[in-house]
C-alpha positions, 0 to 999 in steps of 0.5 A, spaced: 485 503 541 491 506 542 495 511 544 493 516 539 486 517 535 484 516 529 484 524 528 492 524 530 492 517 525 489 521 518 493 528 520 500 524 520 497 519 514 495 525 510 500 531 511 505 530 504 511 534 508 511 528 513 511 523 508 519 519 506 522 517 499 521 510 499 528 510 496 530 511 503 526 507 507 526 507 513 531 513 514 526 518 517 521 515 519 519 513 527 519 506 530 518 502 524 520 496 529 513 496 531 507 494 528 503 500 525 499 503 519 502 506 514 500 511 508 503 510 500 504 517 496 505 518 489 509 525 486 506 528 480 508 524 475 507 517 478 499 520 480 498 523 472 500 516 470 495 512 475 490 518 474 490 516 466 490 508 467 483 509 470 480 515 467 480 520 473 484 524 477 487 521 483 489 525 489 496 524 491 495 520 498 493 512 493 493 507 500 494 505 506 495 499 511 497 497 517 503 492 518 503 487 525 495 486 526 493 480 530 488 475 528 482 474 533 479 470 529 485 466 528 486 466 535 494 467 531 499 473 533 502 478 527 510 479 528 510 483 522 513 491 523 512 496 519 520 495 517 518 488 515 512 489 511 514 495 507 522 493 506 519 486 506 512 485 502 512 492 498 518 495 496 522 487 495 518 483 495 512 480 490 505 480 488 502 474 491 505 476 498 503 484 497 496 486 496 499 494 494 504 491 489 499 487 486 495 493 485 500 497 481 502 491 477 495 491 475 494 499 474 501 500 471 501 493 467 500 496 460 505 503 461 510 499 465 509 493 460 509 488 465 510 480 464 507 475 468 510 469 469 506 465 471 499 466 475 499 471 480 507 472 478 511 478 474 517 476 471 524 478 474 524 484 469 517 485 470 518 485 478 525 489 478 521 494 474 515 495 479 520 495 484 524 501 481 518 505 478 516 504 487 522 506 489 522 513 483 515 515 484 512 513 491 513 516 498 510 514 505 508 516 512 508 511 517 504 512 525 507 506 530 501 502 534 503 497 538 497 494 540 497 488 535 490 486 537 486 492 535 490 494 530 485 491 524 479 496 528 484 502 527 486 500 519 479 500 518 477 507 522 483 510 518 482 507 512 473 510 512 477 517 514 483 517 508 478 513 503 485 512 499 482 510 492 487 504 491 484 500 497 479 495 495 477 491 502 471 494 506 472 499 501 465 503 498 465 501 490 467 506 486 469 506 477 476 507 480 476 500 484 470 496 480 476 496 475 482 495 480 478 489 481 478 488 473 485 488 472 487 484 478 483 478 476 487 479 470 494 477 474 491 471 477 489 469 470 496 467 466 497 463 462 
């Protein structure tokens, strides 16, 4: 699938000291014009209010990722790069083109106090204030993988490994994700 295995993947992914401040991405991170996986941490503070939001102890490591898969069965080629989606899609841009900042907008709602402003939709406030609390809180790893057309196969082999506790799709049913699941459909449902 690439020129690393998914071993090499998860060992990049997991280990905190190759993980940089989102304040300051991409600075310290290799190849980020290429497509890739990546890996979302939180520090102490940020994990202890996630933590509480959901009534468990969350490990640092919450999602991970991958930016720039091909479609097959689309037939459609993904000229997104890890640069484009986390700059982009993450940490600039809004819930509806972001599944990570729809997820913590739907788990920092309350203690954020977060306002929607339509369906799917935070207000101004409400998404400068996600932005900062990312910027303050998150840090990530990222692992280039160039081959775009099995990329979406690694994902899922990386994802079963790390089984981070914010991701949902394909993931195994958990308190954690049943009630991710709950608070996202509430975002889609403003009035």
């Amino acid at each position: 699938m690439t020129d690393r295995t998914v071993a090499e993947i998860v060992a990049v992914l997991s280990d905190p000291s190759l993980a940089r401040p989102a304040r300051d991405f991409p600075v310290g991170q290799d190849n980020v014009d290429e497509a890739g996986l990546y890996a979302w941490r939180t520090d102490e503070p940020g994990r202890l209010l996630l933590s509480q939001t959901y009534g468990v102890e969350l490990p640092a490591l919450i999602y991970a990722g991958q930016a720039g898969a091909s479609s097959a069965k689309a037939g459609l080629e993904n000229g997104a790069t890890l640069r484009s989606r986390i700059n982009g899609n993450h940490l600039r841009g809004n819930i509806r083109s972001s599944t990570f900042r729809k997820t913590l907008a739907a788990s920092l709602f309350a203690p954020l106090g977060l306002q929607l402003a339509g369906p799917s939709k935070l207000d101004a406030a409400s998404n400068h204030a996600l932005s900062t609390w990312m910027r303050a809180h998150l840090s990530l790893a990222t692992v280039a993988c160039p081959d775009r057309s099995t990329l979406a196969r690694l994902e899922h082999a990386v994802l079963m490994e790390l089984d981070p506790p914010l991701n949902l799709m394909g993931m195994a049913p958990t308190p954690v994700r049943t009630e991710l699941k709950a608070r996202r459909s509430l975002l889609a449902r403003a009035r």
